[in-house]
N, C-alpha and C positions, 0 to 999 in steps of 0.2 A: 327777639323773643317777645318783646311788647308787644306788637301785632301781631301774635300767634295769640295771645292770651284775649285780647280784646276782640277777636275775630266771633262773631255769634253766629245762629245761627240764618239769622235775619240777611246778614252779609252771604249767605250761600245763596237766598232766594237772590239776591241782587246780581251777584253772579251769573247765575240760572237765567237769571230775566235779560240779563246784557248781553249772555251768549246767544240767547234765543232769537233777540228784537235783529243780531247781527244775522242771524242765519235767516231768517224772515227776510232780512232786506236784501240780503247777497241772491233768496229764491226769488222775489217778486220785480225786482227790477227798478230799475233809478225814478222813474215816474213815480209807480205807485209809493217808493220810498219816499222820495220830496215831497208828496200829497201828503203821508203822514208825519215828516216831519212839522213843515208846516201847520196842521191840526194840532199837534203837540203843542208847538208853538205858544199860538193862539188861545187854544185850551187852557194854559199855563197862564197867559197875561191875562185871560178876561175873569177867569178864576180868582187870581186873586186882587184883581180890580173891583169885582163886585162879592165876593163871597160876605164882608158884614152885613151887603144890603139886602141878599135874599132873604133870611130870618132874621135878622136884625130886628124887625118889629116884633117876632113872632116871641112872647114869654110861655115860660114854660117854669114850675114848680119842680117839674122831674129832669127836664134836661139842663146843663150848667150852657150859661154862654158859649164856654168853649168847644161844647160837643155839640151848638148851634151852627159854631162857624165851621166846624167838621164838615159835617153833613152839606152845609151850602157850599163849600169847596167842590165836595165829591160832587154834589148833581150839579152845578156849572158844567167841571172839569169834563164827568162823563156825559154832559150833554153837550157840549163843543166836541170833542170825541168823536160821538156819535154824527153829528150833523158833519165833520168832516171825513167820515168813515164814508157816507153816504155817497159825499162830492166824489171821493175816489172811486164807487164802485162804479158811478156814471161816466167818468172821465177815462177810468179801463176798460170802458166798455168798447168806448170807440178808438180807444189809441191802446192795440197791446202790443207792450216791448218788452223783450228777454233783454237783458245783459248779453252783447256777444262780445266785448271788447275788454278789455284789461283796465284800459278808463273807465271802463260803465262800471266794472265790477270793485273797482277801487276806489269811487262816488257812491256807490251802494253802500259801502261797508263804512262808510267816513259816516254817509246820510242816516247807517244806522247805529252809531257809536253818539251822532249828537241826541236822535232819537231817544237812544234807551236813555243818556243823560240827564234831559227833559224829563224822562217822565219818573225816573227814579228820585227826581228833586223836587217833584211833585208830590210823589209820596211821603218823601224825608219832612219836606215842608207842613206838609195838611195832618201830619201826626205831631206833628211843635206844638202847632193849635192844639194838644188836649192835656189834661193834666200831665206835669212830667212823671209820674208813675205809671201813669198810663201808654206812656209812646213807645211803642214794640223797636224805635230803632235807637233808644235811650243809650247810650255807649257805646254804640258800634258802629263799626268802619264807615259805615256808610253815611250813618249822620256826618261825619266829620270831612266824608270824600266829597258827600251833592248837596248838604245844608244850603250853601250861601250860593249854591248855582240856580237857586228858582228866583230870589230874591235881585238877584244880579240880572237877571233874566228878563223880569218886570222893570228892573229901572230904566232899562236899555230902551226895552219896549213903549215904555210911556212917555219919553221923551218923542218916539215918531207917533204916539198915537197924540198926543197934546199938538204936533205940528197939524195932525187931520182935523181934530176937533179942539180947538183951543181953551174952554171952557171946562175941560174935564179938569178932574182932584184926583192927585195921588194919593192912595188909600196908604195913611200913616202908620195903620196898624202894619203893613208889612215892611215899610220903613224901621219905626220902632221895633217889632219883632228880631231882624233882621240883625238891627247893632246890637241890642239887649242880648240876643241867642249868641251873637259873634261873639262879645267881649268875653260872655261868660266860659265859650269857647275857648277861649285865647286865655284865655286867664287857666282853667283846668287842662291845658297842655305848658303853660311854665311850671303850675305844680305836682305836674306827675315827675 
């Protein structure tokens, strides 16, 4: 009965988006799937790799920091997106493959469960960043289901991107964000 009561309605778009992103991949096929996954990916790690240093310099009297590092989230995120939406339409252009096999179709639907997960953690995450009053997924399922899957996500990632470029800095604020938002997690599920 506790998850009936804390079910919002934010958790139905989540739904909606994970049933859709599966049906999109099961219609379009394991390629153009893996292209998107992949861009998800990528999207994800370089988003919040650099999102303090887009605006980060940029002050502002009207906007608060945190609705700074919003916005440079979202244009990274949707501009890695975008640039790998692109790659795919080039790459189906020349390679088009339906699903005909029961493997292809059950690499589709796998390629689009990690998909929708990526990018619904993407969203859980870039709403943390704004005041908590403010974040439309503040108590619901969903925070609780993809929270710490974008963060995990990044860690993984920056251990192979620091092998390519060794000189890079792990951006702390998602470090910090990360345990900060967990514990306080973890703490308000022992006292419910």
């Amino acid at each position: 009965m506790k998850i009936i009561g804390s079910f919002l309605f934010i958790d139905l778009l989540s739904i909606f988006l994970i049933l859709r992103i599966i049906y999109i991949a099961l219609k379009e096929g394991l390629i153009s799937e893996g292209i998107k996954v992949i861009g998800s990916w990528c999207a994800l790690f370089f988003s919040l790799q650099y999102y303090p240093l887009l605006l980060g310099g940029f002050k502002s009297k009207i906007l608060k920091r945190e609705y700074l590092d919003f916005f440079s989230f979202f244009i990274i995120f949707g501009g890695s997106l975008l640039f790998f939406s692109l790659l795919r339409r080039i790459i189906t252009t020349f390679v088009k493959r339906q699903n005909n096999t029961l493997i292809e179709n059950v690499a589709s639907f796998l390629l689009g469960v990690i998909r929708a997960g990526i990018l619904l953690s993407a969203f859980v995450f870039s709403f943390s960043l704004l005041p908590p009053k403010e974040n439309i997924f503040r108590g619901s399922l969903s925070l609780k289901a993809f929270y710490r899957l974008a963060p995990r996500i990044y860690l993984y990632s920056f251990g192979v991107y620091k092998k390519l470029y060794p000189q890079a800095k792990l951006n702390k604020e998602v470090g910090r964000n990360y345990e900060v938002k967990g514990d306080l997690s973890r703490s308000n599920q022992k006292g419910d």
